[in-house]
Rosetta silent file (secondary structure, phi, psi, omega in degrees, C-alpha in Angstrom):
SEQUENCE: XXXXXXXXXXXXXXXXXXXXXXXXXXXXXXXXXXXXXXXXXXXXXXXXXXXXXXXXXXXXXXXXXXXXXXXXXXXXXXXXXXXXXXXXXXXXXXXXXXXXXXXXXXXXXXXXXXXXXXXXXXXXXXXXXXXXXXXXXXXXXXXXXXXXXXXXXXXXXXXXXXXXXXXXXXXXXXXXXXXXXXXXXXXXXXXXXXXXXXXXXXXXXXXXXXXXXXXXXXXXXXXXXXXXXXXXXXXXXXXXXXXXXXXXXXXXXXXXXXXXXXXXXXXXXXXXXXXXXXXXXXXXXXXXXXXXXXXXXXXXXXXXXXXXXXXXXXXXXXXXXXXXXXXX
SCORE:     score description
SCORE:     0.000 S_00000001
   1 L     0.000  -32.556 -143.301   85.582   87.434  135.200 S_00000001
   2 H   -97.054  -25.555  174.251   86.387   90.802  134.334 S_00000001
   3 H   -73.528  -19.942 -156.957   83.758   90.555  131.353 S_00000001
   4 H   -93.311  -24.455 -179.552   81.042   88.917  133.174 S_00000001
   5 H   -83.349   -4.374  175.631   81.257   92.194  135.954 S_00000001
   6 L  -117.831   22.296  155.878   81.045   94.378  133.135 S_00000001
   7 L    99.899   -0.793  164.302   77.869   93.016  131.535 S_00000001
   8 L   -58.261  157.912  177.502   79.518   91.741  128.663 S_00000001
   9 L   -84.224  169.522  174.293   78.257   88.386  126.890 S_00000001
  10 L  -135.615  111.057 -179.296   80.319   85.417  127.166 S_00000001
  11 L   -77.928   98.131  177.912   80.456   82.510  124.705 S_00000001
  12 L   -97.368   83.872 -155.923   81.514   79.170  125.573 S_00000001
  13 L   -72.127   40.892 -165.532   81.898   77.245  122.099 S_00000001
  14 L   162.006  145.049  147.597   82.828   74.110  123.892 S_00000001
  15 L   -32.910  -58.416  179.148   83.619   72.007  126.622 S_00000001
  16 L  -135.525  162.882  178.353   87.183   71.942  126.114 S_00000001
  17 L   -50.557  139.032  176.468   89.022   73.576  123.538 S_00000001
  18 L  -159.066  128.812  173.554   88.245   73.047  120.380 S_00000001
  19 H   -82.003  -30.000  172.883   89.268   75.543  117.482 S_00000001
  20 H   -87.357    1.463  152.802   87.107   75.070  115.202 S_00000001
  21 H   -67.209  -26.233  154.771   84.329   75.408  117.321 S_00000001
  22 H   -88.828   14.289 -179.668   85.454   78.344  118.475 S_00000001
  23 H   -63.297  -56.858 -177.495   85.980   79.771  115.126 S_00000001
  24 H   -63.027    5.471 -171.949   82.635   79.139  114.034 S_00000001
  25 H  -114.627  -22.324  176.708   81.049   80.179  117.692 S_00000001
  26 H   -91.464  -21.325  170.277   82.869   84.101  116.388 S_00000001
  27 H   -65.929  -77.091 -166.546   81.548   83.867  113.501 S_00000001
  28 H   -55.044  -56.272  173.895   77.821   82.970  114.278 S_00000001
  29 L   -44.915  -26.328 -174.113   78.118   85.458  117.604 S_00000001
  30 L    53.735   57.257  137.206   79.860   88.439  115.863 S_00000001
  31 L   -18.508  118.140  152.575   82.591   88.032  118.797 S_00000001
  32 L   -83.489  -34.260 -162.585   84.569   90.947  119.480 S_00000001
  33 E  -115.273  172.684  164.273   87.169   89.746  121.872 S_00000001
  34 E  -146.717  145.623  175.960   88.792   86.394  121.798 S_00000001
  35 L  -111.432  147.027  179.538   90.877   84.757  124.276 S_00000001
  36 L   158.284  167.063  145.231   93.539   81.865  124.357 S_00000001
  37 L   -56.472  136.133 -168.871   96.828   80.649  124.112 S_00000001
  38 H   -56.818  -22.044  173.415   99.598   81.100  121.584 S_00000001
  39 H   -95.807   -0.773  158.772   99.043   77.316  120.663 S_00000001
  40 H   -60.882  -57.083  171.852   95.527   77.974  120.860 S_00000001
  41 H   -44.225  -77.319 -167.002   95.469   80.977  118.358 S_00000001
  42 H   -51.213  -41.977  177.050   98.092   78.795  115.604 S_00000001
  43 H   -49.475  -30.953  178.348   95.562   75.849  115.785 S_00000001
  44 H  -100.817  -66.646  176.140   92.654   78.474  114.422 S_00000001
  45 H    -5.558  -67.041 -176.199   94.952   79.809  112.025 S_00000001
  46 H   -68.526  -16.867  155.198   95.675   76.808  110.598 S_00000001
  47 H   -27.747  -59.266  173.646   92.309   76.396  109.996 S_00000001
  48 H   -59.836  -35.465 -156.479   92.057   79.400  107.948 S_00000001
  49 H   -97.457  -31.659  162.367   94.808   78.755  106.302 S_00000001
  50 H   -70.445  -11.222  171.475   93.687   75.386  105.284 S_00000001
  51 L    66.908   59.175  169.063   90.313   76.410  104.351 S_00000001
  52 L  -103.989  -34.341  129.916   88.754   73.925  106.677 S_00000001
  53 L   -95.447  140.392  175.331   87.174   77.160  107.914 S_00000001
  54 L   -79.418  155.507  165.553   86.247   79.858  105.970 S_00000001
  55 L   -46.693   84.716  143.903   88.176   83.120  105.966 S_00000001
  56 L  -173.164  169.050  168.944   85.429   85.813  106.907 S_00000001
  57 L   101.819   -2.147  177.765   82.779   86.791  109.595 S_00000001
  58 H   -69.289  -35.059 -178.418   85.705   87.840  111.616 S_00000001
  59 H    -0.759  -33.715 -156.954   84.895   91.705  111.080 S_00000001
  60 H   -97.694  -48.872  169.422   83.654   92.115  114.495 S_00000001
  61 L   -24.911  150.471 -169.431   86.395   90.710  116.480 S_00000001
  62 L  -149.737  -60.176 -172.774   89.094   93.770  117.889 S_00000001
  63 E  -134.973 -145.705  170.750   90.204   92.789  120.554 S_00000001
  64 E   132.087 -171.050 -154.984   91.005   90.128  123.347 S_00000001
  65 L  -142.506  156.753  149.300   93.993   88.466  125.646 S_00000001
  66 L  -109.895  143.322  171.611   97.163   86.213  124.980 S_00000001
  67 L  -168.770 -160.930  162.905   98.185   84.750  127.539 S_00000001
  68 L    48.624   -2.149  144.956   99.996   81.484  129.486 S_00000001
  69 L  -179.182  172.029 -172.646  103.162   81.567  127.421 S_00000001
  70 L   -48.675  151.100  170.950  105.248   84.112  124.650 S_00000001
  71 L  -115.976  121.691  174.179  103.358   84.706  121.769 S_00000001
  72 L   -55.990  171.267  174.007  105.943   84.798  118.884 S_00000001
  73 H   -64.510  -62.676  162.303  105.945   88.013  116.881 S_00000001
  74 H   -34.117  -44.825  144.157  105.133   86.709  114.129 S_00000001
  75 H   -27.538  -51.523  168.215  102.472   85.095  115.486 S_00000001
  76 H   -94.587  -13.209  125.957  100.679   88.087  116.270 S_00000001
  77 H    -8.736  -92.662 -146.309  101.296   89.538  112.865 S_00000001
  78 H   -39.590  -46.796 -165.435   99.294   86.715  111.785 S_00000001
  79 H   -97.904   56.629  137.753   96.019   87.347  114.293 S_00000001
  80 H   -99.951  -58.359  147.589   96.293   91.026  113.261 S_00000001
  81 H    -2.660  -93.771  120.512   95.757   90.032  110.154 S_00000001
  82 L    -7.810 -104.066 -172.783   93.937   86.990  110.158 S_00000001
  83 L   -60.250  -39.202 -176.659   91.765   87.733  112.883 S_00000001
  84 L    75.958   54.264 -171.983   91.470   91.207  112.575 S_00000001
  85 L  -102.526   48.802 -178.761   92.904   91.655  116.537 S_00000001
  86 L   -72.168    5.511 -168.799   94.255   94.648  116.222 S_00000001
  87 E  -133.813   19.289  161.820   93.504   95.564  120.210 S_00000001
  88 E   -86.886  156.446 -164.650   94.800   92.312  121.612 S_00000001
  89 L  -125.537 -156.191 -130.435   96.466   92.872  124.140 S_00000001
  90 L  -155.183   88.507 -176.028   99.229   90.724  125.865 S_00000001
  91 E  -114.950  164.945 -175.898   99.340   89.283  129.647 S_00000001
  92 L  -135.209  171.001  175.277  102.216   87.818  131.748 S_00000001
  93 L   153.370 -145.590 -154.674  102.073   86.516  135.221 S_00000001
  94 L   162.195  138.552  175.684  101.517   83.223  137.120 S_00000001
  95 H   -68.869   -7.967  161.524   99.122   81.544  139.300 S_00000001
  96 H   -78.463   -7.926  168.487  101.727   82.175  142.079 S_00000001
  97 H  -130.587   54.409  172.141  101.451   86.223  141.439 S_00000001
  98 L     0.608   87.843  -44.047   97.524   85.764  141.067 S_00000001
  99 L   -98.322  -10.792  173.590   97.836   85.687  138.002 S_00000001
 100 L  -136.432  146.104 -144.953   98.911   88.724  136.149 S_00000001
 101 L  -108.790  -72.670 -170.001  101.893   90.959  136.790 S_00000001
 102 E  -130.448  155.004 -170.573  102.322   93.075  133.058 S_00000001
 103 E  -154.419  127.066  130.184  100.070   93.478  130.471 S_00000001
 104 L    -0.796  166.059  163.378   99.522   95.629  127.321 S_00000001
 105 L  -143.138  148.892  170.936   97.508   98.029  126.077 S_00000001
 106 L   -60.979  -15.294  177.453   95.527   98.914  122.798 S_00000001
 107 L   -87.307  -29.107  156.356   97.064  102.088  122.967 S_00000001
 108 L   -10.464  166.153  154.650  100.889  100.681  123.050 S_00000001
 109 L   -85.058  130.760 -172.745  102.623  101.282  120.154 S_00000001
 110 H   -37.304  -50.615  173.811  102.233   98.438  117.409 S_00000001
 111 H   -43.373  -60.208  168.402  106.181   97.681  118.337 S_00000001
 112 H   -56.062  -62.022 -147.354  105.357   97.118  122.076 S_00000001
 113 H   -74.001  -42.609  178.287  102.145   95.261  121.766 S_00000001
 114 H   -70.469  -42.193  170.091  104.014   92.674  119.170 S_00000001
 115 H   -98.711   26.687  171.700  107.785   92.269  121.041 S_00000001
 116 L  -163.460  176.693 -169.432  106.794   92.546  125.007 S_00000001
 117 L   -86.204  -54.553 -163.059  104.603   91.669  127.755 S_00000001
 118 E   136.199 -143.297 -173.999  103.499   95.237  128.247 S_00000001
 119 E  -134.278  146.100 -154.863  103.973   97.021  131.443 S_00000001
 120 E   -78.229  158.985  176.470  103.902   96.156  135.147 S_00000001
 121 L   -69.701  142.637 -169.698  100.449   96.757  136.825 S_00000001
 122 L   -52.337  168.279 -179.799  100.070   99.284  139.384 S_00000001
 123 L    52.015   -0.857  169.541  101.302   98.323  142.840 S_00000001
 124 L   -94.865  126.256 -156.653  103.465   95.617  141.417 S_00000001
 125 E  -118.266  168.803 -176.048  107.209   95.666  141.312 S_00000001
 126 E  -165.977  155.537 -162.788  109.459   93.595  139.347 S_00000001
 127 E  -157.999  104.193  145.602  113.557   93.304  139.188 S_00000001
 128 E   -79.867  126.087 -159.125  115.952   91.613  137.130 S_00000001
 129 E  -140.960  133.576  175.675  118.500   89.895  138.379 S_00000001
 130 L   -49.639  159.956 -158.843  121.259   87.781  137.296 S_00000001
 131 L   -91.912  -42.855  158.032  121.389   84.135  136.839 S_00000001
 132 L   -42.418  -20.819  175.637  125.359   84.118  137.369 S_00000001
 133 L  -139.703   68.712 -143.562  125.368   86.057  140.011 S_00000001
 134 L   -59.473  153.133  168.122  122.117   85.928  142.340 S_00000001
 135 L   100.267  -21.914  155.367  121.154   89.197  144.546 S_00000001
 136 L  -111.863  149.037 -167.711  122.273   91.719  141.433 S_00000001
 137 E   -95.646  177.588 -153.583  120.302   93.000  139.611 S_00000001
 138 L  -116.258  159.620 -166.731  121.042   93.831  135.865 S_00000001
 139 L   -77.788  166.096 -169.500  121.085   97.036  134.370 S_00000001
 140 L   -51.810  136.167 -158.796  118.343   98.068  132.064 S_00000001
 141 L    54.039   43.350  132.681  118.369   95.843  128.230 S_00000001
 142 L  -116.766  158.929  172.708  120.058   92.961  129.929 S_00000001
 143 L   -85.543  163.393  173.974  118.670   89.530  130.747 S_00000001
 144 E  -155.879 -174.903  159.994  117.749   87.817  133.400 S_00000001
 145 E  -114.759  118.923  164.141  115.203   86.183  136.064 S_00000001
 146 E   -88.361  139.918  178.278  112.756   88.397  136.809 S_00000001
 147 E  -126.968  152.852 -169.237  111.067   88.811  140.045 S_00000001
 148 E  -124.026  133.540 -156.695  107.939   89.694  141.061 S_00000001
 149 E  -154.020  130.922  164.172  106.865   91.717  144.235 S_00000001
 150 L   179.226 -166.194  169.108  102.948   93.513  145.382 S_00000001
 151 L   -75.410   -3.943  179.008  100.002   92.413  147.304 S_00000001
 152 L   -80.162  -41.955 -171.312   99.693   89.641  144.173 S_00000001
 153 L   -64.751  148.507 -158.449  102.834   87.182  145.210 S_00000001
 154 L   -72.548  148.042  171.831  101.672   83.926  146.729 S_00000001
 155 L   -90.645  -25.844  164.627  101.805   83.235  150.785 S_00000001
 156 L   170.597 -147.287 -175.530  103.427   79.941  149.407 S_00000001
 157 L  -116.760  146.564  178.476  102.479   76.409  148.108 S_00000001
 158 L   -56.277  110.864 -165.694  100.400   74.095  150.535 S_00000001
 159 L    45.684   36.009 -153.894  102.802   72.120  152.383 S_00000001
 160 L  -141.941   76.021 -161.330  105.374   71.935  150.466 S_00000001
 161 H   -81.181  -49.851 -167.811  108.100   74.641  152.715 S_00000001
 162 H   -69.025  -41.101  162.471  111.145   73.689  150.850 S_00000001
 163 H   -47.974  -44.285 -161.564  109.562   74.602  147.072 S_00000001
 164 H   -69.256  -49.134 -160.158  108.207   77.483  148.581 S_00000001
 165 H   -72.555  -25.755  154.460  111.472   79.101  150.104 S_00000001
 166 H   -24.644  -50.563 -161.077  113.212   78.101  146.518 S_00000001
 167 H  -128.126   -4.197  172.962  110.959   81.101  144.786 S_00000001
 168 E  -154.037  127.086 -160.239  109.931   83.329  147.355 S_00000001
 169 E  -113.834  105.591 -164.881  112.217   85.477  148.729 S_00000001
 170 E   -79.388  110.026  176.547  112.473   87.721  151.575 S_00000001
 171 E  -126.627  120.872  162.752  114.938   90.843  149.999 S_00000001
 172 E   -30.242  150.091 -176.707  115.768   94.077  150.512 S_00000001
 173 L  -111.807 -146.000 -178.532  114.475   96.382  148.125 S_00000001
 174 L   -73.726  -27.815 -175.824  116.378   99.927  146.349 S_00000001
 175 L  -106.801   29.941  147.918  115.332  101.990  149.553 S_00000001
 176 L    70.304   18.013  175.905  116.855   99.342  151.769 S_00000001
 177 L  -114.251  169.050 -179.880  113.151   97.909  153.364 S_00000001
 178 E   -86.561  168.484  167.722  112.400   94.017  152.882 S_00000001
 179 E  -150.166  156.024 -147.326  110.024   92.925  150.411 S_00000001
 180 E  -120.374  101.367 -171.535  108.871   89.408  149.698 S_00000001
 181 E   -91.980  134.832 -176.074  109.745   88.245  145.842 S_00000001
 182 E  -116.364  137.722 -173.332  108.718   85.617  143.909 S_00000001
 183 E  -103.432  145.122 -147.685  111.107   84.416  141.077 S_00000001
 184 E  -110.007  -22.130 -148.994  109.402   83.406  138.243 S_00000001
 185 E    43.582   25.848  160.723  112.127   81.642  136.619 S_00000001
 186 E   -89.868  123.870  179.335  111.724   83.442  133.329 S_00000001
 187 E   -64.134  116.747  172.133  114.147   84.414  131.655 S_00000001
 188 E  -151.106 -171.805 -130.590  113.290   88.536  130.666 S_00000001
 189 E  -167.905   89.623  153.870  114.808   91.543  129.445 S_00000001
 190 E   -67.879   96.190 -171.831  113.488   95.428  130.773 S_00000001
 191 L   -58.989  176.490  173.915  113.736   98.392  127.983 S_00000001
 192 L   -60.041  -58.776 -179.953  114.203  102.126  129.284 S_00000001
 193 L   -29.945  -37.954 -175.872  110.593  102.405  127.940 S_00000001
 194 L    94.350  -11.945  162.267  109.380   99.987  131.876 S_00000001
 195 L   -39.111  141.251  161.141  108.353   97.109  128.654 S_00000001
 196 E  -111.318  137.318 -170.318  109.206   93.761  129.875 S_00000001
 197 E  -116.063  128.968  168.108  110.623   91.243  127.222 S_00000001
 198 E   -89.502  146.245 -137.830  110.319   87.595  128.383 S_00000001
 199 E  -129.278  -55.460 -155.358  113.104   85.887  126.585 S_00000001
 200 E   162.479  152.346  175.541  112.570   82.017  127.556 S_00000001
 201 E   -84.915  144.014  173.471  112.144   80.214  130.517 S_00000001
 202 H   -23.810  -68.474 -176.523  115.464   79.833  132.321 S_00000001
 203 H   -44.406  -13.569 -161.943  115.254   75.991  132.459 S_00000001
 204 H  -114.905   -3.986  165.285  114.855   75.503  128.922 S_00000001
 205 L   -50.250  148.811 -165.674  118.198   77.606  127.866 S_00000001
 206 E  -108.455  124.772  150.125  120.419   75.906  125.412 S_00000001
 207 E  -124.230  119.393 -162.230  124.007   75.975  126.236 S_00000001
 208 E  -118.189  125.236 -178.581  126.054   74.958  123.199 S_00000001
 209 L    17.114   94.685  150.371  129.749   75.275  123.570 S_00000001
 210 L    61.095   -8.927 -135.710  129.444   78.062  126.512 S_00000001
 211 E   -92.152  138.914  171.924  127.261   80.328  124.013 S_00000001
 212 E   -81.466  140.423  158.461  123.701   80.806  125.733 S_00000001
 213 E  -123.995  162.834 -175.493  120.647   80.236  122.887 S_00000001
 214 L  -147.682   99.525  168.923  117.560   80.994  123.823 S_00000001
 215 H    12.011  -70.487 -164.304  114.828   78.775  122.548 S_00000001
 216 H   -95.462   19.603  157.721  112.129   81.326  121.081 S_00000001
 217 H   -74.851  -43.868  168.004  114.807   83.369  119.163 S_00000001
 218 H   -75.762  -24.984  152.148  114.670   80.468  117.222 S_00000001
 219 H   -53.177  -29.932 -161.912  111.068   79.669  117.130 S_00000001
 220 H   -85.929  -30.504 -175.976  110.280   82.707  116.040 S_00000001
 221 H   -78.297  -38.489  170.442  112.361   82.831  112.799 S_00000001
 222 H   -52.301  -76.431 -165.812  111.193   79.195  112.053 S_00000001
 223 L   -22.295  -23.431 -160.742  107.278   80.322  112.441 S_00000001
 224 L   -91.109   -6.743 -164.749  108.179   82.797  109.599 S_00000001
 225 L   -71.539  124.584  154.463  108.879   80.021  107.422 S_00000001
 226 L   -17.934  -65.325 -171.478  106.051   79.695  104.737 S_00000001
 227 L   -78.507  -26.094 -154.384  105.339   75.966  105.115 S_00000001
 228 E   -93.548 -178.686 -163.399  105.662   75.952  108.693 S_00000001
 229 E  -132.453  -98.258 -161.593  102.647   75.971  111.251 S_00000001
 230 E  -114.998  150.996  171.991  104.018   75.548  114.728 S_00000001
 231 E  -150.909  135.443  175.323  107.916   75.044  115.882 S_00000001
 232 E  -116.161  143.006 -178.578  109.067   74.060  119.580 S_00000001
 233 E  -128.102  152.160 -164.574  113.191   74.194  119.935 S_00000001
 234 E  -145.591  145.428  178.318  114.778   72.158  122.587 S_00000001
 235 E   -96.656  151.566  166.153  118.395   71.757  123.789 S_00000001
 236 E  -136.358 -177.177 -178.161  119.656   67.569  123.958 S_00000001
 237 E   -68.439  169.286  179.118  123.131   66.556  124.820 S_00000001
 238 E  -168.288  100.522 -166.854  125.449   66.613  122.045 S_00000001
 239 L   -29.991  -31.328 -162.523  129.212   64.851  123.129 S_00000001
 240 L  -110.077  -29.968  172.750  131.417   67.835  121.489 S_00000001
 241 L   -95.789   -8.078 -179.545  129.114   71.248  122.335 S_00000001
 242 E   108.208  -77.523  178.762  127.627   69.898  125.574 S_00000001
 243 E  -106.899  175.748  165.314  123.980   71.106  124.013 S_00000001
 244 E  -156.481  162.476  173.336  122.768   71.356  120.590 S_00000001
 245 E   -75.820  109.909 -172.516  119.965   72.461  118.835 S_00000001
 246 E  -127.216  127.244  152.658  116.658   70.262  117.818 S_00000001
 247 E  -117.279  166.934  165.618  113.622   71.726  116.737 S_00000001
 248 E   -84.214  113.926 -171.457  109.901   69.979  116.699 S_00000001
 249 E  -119.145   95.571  149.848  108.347   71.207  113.237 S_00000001
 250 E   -89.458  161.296 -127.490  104.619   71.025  112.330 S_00000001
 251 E  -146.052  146.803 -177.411  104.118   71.659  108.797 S_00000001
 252 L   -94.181  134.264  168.681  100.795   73.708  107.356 S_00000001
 253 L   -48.191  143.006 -163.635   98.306   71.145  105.859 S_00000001
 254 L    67.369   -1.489  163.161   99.196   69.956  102.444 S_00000001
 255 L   -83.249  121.944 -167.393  102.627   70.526  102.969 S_00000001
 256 E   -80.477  135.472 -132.254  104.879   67.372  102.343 S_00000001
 257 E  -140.435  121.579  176.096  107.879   66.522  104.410 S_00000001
 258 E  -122.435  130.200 -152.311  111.092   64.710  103.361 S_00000001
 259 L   -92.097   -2.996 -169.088  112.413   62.492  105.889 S_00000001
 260 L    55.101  159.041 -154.194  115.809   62.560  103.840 S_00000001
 261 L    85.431   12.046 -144.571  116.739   59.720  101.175 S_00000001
 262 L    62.057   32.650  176.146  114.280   60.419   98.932 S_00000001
 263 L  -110.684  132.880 -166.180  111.534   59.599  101.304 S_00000001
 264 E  -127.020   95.108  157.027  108.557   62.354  101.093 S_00000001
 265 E   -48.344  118.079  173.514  105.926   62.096  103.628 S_00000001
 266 L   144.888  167.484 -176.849  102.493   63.804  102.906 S_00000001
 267 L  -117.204 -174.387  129.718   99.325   62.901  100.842 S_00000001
 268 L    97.531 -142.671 -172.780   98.364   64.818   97.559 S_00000001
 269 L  -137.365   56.681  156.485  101.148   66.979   95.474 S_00000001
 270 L   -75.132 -177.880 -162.412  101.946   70.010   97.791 S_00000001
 271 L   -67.629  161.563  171.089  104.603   71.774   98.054 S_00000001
 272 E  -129.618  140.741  155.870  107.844   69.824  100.063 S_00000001
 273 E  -103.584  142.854 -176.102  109.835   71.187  102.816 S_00000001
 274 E  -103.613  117.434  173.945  113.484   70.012  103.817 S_00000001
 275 H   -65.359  -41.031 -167.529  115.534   70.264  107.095 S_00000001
 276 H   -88.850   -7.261  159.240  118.329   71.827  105.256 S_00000001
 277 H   -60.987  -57.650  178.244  115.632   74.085  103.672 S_00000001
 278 H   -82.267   13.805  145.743  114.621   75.290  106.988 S_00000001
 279 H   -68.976  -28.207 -175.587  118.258   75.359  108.516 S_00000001
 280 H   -86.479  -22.762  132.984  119.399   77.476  105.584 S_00000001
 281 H   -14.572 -101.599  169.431  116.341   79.645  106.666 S_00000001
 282 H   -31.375  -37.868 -163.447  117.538   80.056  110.085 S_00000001
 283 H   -80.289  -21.331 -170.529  121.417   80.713  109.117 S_00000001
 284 H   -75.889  -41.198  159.545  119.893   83.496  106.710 S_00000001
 285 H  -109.321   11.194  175.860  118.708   85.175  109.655 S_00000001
 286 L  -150.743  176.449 -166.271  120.782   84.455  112.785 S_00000001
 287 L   -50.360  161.945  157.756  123.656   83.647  114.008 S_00000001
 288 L   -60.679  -37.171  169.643  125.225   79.866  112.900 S_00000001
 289 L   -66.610  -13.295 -167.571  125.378   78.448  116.174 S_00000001
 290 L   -96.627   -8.211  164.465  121.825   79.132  116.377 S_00000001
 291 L  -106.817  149.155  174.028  120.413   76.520  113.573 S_00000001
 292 L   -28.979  121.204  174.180  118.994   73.526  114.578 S_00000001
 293 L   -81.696  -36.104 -161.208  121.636   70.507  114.275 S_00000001
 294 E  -128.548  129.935 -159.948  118.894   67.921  114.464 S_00000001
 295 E   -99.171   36.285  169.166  115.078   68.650  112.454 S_00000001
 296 E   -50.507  114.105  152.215  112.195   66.210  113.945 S_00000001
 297 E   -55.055  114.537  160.273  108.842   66.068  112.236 S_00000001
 298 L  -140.912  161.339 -158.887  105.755   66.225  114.009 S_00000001
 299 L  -114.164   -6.633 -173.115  102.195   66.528  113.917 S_00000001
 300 L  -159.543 -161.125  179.161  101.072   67.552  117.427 S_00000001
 301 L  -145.272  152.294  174.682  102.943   68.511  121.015 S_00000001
 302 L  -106.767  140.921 -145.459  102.613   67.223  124.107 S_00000001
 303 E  -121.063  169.357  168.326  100.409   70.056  125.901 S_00000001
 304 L  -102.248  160.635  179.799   99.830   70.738  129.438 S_00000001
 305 L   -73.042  -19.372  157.831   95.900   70.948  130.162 S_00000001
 306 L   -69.904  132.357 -104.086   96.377   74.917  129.596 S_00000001
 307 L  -116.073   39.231  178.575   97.983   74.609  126.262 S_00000001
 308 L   -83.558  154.082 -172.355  101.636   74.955  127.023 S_00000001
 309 E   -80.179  147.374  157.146  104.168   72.516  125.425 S_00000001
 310 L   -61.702   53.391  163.833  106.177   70.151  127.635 S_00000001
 311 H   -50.049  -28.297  170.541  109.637   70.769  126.459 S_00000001
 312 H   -69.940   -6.169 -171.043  111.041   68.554  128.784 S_00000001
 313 H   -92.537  -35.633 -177.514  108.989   65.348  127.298 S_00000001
 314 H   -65.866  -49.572 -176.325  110.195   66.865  123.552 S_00000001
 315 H   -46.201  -59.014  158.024  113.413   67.129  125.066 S_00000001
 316 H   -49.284  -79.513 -158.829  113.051   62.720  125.933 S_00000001
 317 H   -79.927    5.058  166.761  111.902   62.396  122.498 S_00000001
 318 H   -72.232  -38.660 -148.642  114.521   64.450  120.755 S_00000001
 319 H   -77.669  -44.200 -172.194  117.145   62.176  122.999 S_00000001
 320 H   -78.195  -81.766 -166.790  115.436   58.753  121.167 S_00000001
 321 H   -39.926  -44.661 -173.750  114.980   59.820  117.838 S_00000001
 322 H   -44.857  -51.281 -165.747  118.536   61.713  117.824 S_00000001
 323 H   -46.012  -61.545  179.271  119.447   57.769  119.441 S_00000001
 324 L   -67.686   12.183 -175.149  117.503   56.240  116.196 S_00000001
 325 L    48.596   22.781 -161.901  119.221   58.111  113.756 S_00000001
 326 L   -81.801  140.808  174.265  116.405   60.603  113.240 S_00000001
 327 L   128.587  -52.809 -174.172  117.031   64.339  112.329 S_00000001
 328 L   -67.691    0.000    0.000  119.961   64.910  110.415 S_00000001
């Protein structure tokens, strides 16, 4: 919308997504901005990286949006890069705070634009507040659930009164008047700086023997992995820590996969990756508790129609394969 009022063109390479149409639709157009999702973005990557497109005609390209769920860091390395996107910029929200609440800028600092949502938008307010203890809020570099307060929050959801009063809140604010807050149920993290760090969504925290993990600390060091292409981490039960750690692992084309026993998955004679290759990977850079007990192959995610992953259906199929003797 905001391009079509300001006379910019607009490109539609497709019905529905499809990366390599839009690679090739930036290419022929000499695109400057691009738009999408973080599993939108790794899908034209791997392109590139597979030479299924070619690498070039990107020149023109600058700028552009992220948007509908964290973009790892790494990740945005990559379309920096890549892409040459050195002025994307970063948005958070929800179609209940219509729809975005903090955002980047090209002018951030590299540091900012790569580890946070950006900064809240005028007239919009925002609060963290503990999950242990609801109604305080937490002092500046601690997590929480962040809430969101303006003229943006939602009057509620269409019939549905009990969902609504769940997430929108009537609360006093610091000068003691009410205000009406919508809880996002993201887990985030405010620097001194007014950056907002989203962490993970609440729901999807891992609690392994008492220890909180939080999902895309570990995505992010897998993503860094050479062979890999995309990684979703999920908590499942696990009889002696409560939770444990599984991640979902796609693999960069031509990379070969061993299934453990000697069995090696993959066509031609690429390189092979190991679950205790990438587990030694994680333990090199984080804590121990934090790699993955159980390693699941896969080629694709189950998406939402905006591209977000369904961790709770990965979460079901972590529970069967784990069941099936799959992982270790």
């Amino acid at each position: 919308m905001a391009s079509a009022t300001h006379g910019s063109s607009i490109v539609f390479p497709a019905e529905a997504f499809s990366p390599s149409a839009t690679l090739l639709a930036v290419q022929e157009e000499r695109a400057t901005a691009l738009y999408g999702v973080a599993t939108m973005f790794t899908a034209e990557l791997e392109l590139l990286s597979n030479g299924t497109i070619e690498d070039k005609g990107f020149e023109h390209l600058r700028t552009g949006i992220a948007a509908g769920s964290s973009v790892p860091s790494v990740l945005m390395g990559k379309l920096h890069d890549r892409l040459n996107l050195t002025g994307l910029t970063i948005c958070y929200g929800m179609t209940e705070t219509a729809p975005v609440s903090c955002m980047t800028t090209p002018d951030d600092p590299i540091a900012k634009r790569l580890d946070s949502v950006g900064r809240l938008l005028p007239h919009v307010r925002a609060k963290v507040v503990s999950v242990t203890e609801p109604g305080r809020v937490v002092p500046i570099g601690e997590r929480g659930e962040l809430a969101i307060a303006g003229y943006n929050v939602m009057k509620g959801y269409w019939g549905d009164e009990a969902r609504t009063a769940e997430v929108r809140k009537t609360e006093k604010d610091e000068q003691g008047q009410e205000a009406v807050w919508m809880y996002t149920g993201d887990e985030a993290m405010m620097d001194a700086d007014g950056y907002v760090h989203i962490t993970g969504r609440i729901k999807d925290l891992i609690i392994r023997g008492g220890e909180n993990i939080h999902p895309l600390e570990v995505e992010n060091v897998l993503f860094g992995h050479p062979h890999v292409s995309e990684a979703s981490v999920v908590g499942i039960p696990d009889e002696k820590y409560g939770e444990c750690v599984a991640a979902f692992v796609i693999v960069h084309g031509g990379v070969r996969v061993d299934e453990g026993n000697g069995e090696i998955v993959g066509e031609g004679d690429g390189p092979v990756v190991t679950k205790q290759e990438l587990r030694d990977w994680v333990r090199e850079k984080l804590s121990g508790h934090l790699v993955p007990k159980y390693i699941f192959w896969t080629q694709n995610y189950p998406k939402t129609p905006s591209g977000k992953i369904k961790k709770f259906e990965l979460k079901i199929e972590g529970i069967k394969l784990r069941d099936a003797g799959k992982g270790l």
